[in-house]
VEXSE-912789 format. One record per atom (N, C-alpha, C, CB): x, y, z; residue number from 1. Coordinates in steps of 0.05 Angstrom, whole numbers, plus 5000, padded with zeros to 4 digits. Glycine has a CB too. Layout:
# residues N
<rec X="X" Y="Y" Z="Z" nr="NUM"/>
...
This chain:
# residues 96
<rec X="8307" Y="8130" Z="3005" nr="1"/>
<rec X="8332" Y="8119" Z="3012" nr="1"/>
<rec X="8354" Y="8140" Z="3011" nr="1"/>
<rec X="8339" Y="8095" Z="2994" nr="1"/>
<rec X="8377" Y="8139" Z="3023" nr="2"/>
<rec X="8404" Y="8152" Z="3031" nr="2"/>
<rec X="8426" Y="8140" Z="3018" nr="2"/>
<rec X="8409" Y="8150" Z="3059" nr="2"/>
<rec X="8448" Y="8140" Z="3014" nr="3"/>
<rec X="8466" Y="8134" Z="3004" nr="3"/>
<rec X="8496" Y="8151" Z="3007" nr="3"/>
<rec X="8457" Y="8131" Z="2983" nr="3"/>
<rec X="8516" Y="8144" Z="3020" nr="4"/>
<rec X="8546" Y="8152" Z="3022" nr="4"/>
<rec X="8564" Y="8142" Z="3013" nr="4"/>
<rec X="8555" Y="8154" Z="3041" nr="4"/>
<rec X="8581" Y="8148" Z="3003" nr="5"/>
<rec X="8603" Y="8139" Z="2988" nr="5"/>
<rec X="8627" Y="8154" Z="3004" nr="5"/>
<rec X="8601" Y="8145" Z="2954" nr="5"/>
<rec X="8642" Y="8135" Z="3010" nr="6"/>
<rec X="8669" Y="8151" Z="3016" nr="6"/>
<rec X="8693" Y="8136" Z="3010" nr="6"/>
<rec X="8673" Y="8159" Z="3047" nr="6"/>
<rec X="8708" Y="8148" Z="2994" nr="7"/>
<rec X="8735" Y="8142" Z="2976" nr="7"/>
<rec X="8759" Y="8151" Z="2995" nr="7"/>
<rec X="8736" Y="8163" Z="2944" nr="7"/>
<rec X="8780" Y="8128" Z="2992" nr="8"/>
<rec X="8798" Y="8125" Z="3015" nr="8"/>
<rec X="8829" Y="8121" Z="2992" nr="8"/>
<rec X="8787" Y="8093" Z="3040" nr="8"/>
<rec X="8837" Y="8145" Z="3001" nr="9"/>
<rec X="8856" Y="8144" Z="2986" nr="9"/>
<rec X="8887" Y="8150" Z="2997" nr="9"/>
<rec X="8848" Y="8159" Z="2966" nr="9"/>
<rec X="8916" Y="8138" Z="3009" nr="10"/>
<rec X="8935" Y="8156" Z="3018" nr="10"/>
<rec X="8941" Y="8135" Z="3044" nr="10"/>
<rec X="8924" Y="8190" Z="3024" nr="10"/>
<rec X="8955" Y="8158" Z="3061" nr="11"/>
<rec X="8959" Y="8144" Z="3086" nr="11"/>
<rec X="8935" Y="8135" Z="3094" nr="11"/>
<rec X="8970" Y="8160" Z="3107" nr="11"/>
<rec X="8951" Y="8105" Z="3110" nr="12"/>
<rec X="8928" Y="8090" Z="3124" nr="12"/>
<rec X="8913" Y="8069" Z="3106" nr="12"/>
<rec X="8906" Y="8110" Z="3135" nr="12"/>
<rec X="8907" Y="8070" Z="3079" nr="13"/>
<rec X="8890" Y="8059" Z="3067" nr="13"/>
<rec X="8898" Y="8037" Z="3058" nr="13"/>
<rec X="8880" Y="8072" Z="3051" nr="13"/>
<rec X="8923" Y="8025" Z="3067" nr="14"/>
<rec X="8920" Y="7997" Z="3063" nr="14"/>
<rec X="8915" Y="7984" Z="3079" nr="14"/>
<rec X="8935" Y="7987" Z="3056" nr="14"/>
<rec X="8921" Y="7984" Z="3115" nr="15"/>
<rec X="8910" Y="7980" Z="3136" nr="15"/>
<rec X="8877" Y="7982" Z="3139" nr="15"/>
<rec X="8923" Y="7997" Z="3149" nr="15"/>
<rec X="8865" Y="7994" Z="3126" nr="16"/>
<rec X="8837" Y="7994" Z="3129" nr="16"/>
<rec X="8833" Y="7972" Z="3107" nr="16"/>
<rec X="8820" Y="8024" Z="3125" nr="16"/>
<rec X="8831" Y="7967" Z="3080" nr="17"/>
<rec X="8819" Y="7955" Z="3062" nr="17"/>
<rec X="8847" Y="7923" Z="3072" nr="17"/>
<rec X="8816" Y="7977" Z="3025" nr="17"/>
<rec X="8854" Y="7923" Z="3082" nr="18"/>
<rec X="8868" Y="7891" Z="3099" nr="18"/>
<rec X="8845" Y="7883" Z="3121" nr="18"/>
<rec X="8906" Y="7899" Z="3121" nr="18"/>
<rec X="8847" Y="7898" Z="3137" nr="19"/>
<rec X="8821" Y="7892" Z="3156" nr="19"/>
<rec X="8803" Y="7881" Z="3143" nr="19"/>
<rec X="8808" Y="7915" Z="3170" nr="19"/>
<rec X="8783" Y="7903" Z="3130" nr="20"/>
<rec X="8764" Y="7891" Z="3115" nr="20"/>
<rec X="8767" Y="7866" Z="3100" nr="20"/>
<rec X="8757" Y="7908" Z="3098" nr="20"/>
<rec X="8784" Y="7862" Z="3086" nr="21"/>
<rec X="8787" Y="7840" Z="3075" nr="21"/>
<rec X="8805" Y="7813" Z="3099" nr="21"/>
<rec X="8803" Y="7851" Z="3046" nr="21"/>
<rec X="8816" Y="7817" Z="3113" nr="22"/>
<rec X="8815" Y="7796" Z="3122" nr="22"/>
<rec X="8800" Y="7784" Z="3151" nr="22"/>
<rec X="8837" Y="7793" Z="3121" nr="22"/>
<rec X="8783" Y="7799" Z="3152" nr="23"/>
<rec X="8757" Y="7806" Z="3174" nr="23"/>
<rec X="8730" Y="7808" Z="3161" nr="23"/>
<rec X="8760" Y="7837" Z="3189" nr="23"/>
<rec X="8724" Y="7796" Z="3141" nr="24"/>
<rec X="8712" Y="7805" Z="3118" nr="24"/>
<rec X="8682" Y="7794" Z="3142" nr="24"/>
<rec X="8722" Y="7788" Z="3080" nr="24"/>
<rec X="8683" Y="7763" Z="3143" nr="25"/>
<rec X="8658" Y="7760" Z="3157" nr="25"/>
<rec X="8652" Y="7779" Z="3181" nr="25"/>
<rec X="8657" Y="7732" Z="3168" nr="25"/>
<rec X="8667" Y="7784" Z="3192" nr="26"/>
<rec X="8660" Y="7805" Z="3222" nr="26"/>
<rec X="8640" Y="7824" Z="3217" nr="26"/>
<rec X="8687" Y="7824" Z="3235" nr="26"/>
<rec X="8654" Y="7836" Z="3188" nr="27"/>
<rec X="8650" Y="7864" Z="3173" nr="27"/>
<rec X="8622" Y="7860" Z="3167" nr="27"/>
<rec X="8670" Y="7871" Z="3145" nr="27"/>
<rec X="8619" Y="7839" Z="3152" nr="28"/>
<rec X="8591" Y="7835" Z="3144" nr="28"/>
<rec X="8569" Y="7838" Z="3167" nr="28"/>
<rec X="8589" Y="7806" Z="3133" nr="28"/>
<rec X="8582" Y="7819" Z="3188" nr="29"/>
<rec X="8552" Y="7812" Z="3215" nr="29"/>
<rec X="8553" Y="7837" Z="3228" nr="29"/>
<rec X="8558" Y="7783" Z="3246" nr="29"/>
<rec X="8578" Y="7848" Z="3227" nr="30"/>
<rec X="8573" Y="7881" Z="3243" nr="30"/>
<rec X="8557" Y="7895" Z="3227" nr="30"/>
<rec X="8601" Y="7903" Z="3249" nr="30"/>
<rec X="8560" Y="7897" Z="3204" nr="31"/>
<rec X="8546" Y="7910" Z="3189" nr="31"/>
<rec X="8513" Y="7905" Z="3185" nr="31"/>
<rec X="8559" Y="7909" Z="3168" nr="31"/>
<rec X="8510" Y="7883" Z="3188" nr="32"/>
<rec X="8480" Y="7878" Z="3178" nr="32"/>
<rec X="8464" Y="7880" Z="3205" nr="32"/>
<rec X="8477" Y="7845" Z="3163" nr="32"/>
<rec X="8477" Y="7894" Z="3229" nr="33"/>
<rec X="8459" Y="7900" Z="3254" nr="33"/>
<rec X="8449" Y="7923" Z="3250" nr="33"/>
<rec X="8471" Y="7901" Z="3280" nr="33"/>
<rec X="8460" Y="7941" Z="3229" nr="34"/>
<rec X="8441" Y="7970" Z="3225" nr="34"/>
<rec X="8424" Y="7975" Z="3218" nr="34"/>
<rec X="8446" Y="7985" Z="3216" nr="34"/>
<rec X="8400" Y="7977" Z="3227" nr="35"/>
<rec X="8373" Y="7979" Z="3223" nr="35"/>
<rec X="8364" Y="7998" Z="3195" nr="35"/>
<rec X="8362" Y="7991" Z="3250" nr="35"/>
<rec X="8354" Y="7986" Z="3180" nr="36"/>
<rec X="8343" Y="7996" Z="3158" nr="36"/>
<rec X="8373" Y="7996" Z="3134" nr="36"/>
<rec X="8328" Y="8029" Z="3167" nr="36"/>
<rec X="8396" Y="7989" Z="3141" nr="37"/>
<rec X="8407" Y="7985" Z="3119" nr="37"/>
<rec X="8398" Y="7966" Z="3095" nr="37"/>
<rec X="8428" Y="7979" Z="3126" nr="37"/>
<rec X="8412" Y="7977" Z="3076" nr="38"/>
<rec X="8399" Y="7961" Z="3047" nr="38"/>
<rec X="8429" Y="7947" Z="3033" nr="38"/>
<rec X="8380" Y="7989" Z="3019" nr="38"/>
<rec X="8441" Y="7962" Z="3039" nr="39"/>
<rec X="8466" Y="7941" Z="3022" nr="39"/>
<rec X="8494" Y="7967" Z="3027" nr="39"/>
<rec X="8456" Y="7932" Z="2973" nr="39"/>
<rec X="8512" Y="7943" Z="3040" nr="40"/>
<rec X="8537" Y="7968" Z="3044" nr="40"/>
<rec X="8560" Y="7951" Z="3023" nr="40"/>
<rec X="8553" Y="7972" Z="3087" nr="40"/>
<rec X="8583" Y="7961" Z="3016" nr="41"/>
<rec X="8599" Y="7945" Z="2997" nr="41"/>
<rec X="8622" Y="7958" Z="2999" nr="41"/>
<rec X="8588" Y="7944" Z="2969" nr="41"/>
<rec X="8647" Y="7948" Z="3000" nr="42"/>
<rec X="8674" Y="7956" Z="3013" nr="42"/>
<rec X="8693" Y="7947" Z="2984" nr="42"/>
<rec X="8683" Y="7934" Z="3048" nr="42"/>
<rec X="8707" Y="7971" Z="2974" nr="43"/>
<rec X="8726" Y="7960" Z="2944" nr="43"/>
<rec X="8741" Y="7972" Z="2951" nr="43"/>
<rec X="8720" Y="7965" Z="2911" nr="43"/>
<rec X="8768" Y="7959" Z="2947" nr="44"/>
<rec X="8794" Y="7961" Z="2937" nr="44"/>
<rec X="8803" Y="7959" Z="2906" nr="44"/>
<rec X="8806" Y="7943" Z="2950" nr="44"/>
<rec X="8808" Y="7989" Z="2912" nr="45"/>
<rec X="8821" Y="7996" Z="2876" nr="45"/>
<rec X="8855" Y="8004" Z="2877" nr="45"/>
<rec X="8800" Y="8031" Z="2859" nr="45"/>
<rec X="8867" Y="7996" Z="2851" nr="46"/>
<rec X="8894" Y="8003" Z="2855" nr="46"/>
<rec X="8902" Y="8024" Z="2868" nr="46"/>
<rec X="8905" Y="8004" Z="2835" nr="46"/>
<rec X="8894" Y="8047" Z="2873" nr="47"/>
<rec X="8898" Y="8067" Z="2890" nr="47"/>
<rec X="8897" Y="8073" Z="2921" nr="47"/>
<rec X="8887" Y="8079" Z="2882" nr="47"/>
<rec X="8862" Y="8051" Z="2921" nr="48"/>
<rec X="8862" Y="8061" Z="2956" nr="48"/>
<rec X="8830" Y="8044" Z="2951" nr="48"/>
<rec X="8863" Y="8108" Z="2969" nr="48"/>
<rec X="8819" Y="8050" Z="2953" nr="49"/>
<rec X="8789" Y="8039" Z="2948" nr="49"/>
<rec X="8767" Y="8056" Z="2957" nr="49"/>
<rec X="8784" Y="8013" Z="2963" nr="49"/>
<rec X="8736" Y="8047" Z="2964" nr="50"/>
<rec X="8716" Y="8071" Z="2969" nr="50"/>
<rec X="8696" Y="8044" Z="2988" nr="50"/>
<rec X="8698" Y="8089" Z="2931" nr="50"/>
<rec X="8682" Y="8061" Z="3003" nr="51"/>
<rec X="8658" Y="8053" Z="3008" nr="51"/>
<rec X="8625" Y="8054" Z="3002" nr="51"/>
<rec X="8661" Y="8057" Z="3024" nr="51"/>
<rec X="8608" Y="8041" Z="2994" nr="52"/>
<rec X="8580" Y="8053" Z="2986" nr="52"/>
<rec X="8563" Y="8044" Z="3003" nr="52"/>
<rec X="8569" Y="8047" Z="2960" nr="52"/>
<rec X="8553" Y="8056" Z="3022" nr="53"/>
<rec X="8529" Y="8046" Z="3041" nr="53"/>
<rec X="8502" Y="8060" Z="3019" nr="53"/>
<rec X="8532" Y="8063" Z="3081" nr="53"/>
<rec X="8478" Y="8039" Z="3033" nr="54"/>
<rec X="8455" Y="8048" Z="3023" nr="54"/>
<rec X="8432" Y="8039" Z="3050" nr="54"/>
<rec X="8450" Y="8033" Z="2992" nr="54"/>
<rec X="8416" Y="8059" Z="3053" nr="55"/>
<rec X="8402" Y="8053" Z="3083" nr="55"/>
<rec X="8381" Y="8061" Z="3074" nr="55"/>
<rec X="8412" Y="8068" Z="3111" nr="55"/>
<rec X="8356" Y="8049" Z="3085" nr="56"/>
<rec X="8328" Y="8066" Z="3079" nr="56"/>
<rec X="8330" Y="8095" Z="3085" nr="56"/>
<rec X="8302" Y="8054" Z="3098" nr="56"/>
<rec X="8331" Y="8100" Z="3117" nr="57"/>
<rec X="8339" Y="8127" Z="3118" nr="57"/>
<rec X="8366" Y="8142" Z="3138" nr="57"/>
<rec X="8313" Y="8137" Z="3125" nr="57"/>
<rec X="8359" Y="8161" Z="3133" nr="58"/>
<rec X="8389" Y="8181" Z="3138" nr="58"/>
<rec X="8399" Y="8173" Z="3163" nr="58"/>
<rec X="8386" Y="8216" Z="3140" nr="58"/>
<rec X="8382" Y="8169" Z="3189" nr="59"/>
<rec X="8390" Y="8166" Z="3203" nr="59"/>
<rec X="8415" Y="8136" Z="3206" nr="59"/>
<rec X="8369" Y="8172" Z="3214" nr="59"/>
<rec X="8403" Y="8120" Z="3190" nr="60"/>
<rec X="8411" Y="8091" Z="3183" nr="60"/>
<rec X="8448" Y="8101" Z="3177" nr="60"/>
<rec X="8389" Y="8075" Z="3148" nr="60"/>
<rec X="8449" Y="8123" Z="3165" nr="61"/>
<rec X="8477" Y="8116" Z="3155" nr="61"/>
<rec X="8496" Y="8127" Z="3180" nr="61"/>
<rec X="8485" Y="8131" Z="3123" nr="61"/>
<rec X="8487" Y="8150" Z="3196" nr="62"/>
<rec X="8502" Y="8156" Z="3219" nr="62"/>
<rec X="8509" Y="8122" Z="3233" nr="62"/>
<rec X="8480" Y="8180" Z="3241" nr="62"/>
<rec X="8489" Y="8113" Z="3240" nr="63"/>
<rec X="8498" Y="8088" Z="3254" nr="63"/>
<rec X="8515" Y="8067" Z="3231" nr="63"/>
<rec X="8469" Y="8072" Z="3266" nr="63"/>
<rec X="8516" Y="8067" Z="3210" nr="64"/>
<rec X="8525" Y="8046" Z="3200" nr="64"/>
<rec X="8560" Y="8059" Z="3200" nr="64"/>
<rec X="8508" Y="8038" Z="3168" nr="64"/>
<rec X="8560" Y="8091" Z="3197" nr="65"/>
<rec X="8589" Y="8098" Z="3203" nr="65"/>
<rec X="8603" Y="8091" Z="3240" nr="65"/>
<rec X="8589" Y="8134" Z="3196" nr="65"/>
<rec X="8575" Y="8094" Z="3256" nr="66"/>
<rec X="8596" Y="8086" Z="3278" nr="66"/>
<rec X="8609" Y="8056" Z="3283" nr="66"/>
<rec X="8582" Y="8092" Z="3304" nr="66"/>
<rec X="8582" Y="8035" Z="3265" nr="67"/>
<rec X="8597" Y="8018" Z="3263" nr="67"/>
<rec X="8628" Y="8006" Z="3251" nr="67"/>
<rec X="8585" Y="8011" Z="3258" nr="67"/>
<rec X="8630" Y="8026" Z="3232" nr="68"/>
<rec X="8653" Y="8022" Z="3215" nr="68"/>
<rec X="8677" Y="8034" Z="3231" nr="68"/>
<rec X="8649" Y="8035" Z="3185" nr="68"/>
<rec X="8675" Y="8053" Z="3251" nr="69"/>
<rec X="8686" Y="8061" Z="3270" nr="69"/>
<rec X="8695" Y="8040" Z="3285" nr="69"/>
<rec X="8673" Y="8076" Z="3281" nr="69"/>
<rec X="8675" Y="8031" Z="3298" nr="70"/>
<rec X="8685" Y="8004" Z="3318" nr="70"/>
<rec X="8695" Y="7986" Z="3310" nr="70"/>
<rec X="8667" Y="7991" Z="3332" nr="70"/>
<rec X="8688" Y="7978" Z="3284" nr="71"/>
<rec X="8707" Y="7955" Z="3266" nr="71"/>
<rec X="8737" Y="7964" Z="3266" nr="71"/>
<rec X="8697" Y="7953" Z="3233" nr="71"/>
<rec X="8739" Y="7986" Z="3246" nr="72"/>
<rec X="8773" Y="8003" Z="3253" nr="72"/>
<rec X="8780" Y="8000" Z="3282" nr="72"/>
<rec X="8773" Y="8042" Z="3248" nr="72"/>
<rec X="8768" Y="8012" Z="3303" nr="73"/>
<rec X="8783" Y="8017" Z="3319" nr="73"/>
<rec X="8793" Y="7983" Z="3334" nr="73"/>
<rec X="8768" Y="8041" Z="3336" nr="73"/>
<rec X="8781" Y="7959" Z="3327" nr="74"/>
<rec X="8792" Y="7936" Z="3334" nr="74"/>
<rec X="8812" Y="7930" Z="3315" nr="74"/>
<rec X="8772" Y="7915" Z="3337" nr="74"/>
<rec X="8808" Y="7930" Z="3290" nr="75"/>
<rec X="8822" Y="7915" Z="3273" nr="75"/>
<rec X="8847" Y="7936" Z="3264" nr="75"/>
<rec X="8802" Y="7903" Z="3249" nr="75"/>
<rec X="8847" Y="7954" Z="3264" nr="76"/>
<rec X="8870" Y="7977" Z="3257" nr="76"/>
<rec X="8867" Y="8002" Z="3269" nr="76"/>
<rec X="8871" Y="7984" Z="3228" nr="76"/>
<rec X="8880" Y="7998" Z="3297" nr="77"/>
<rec X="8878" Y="8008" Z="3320" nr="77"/>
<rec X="8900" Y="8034" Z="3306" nr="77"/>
<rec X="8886" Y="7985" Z="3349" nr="77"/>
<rec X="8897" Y="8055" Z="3314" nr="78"/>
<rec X="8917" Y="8077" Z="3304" nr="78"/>
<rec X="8925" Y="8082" Z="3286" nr="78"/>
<rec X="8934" Y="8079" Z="3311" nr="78"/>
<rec X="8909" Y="8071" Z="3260" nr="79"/>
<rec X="8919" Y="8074" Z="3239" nr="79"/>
<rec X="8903" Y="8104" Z="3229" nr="79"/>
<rec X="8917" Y="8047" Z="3222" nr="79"/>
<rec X="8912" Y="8125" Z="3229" nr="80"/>
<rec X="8909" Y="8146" Z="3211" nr="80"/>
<rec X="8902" Y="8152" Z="3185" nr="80"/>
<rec X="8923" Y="8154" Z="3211" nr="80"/>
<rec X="8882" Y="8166" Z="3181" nr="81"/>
<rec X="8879" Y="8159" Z="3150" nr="81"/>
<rec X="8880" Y="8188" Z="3138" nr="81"/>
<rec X="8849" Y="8141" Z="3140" nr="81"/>
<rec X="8888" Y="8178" Z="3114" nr="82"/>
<rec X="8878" Y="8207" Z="3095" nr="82"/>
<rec X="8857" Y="8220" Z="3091" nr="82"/>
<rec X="8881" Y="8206" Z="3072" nr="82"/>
<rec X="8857" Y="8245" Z="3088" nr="83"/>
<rec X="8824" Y="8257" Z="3078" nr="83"/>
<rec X="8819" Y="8239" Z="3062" nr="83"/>
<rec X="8818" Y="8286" Z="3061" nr="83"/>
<rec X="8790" Y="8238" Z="3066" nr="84"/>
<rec X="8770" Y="8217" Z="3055" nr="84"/>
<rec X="8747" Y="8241" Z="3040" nr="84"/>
<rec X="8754" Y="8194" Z="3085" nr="84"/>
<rec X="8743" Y="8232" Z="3023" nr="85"/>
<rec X="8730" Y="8243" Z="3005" nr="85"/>
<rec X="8689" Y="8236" Z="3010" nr="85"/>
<rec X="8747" Y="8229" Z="2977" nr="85"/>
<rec X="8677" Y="8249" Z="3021" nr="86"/>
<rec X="8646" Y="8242" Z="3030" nr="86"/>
<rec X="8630" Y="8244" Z="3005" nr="86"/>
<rec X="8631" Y="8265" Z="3053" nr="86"/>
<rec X="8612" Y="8231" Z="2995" nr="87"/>
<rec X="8593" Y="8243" Z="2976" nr="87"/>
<rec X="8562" Y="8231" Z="2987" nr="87"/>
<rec X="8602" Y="8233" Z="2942" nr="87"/>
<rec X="8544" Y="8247" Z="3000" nr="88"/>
<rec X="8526" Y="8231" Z="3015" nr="88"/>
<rec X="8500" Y="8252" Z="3001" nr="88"/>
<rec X="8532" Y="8230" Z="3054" nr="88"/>
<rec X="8481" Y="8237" Z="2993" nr="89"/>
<rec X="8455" Y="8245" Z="2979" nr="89"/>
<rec X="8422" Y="8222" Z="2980" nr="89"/>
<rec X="8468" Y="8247" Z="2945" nr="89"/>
<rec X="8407" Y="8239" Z="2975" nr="90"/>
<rec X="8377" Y="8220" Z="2973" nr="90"/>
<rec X="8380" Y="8211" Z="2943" nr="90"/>
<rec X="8343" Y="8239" Z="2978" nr="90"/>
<rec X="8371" Y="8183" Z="2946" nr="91"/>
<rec X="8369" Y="8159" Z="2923" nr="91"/>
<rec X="8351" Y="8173" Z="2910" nr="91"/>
<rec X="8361" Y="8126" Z="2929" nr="91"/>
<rec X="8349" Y="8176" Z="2888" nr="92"/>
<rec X="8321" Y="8178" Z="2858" nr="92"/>
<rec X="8325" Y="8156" Z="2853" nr="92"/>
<rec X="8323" Y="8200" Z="2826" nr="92"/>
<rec X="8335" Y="8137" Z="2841" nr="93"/>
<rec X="8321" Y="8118" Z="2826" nr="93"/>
<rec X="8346" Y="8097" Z="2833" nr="93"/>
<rec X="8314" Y="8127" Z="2792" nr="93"/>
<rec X="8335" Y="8075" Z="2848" nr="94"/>
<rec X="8346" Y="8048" Z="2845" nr="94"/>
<rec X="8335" Y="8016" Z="2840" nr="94"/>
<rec X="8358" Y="8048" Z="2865" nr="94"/>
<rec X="8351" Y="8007" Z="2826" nr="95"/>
<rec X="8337" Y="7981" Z="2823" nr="95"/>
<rec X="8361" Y="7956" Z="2819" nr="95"/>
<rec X="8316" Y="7985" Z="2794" nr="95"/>
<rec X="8348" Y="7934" Z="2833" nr="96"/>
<rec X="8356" Y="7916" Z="2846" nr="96"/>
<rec X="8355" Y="7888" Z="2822" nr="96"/>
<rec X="8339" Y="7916" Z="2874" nr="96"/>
């Protein structure tokens, strides 16, 4: 398994974690079309919030980012964001 995390912090980042949250079902059914995903999860923290996808494999998370693409680009059309912080690695040990 794969796993990315990306932390959203600054311009833009309230416009994205509004979407998400008030699009929340969309977010979900778009999301659960990506093949071999295992669990994606969207938080808002007092600052800005992060994302954690988890996909069987690597290829899984390229597509699960274009989806999150197409979600933005409906729901917060031009909204700009701040550097986003990536942290993307192979799973050792998870349990459910």
């Amino acid at each position: 398994m794969h796993v990315v995390i990306r932390t959203y912090y600054g311009k833009g980042t309230k416009a994205l974690f509004d979407a998400g949250e008030q699009h929340k079902a969309e977010l979900q059914r778009l999301m659960r079309t990506v093949e071999g995903l295992v669990s994606y999860t969207l938080v808002r923290d007092g600052q800005g919030g992060y994302s954690v996808t988890v996909c069987k494999e690597k290829r899984a998370l390229r597509q699960s980012r274009k989806k999150a693409v197409e979600f933005l680009s409906k729901h917060a059309p031009g909204k700009n964001l701040a550097a986003m912080h990536i942290y993307e690695g192979k799973v050792i040990a998870h349990v459910q």
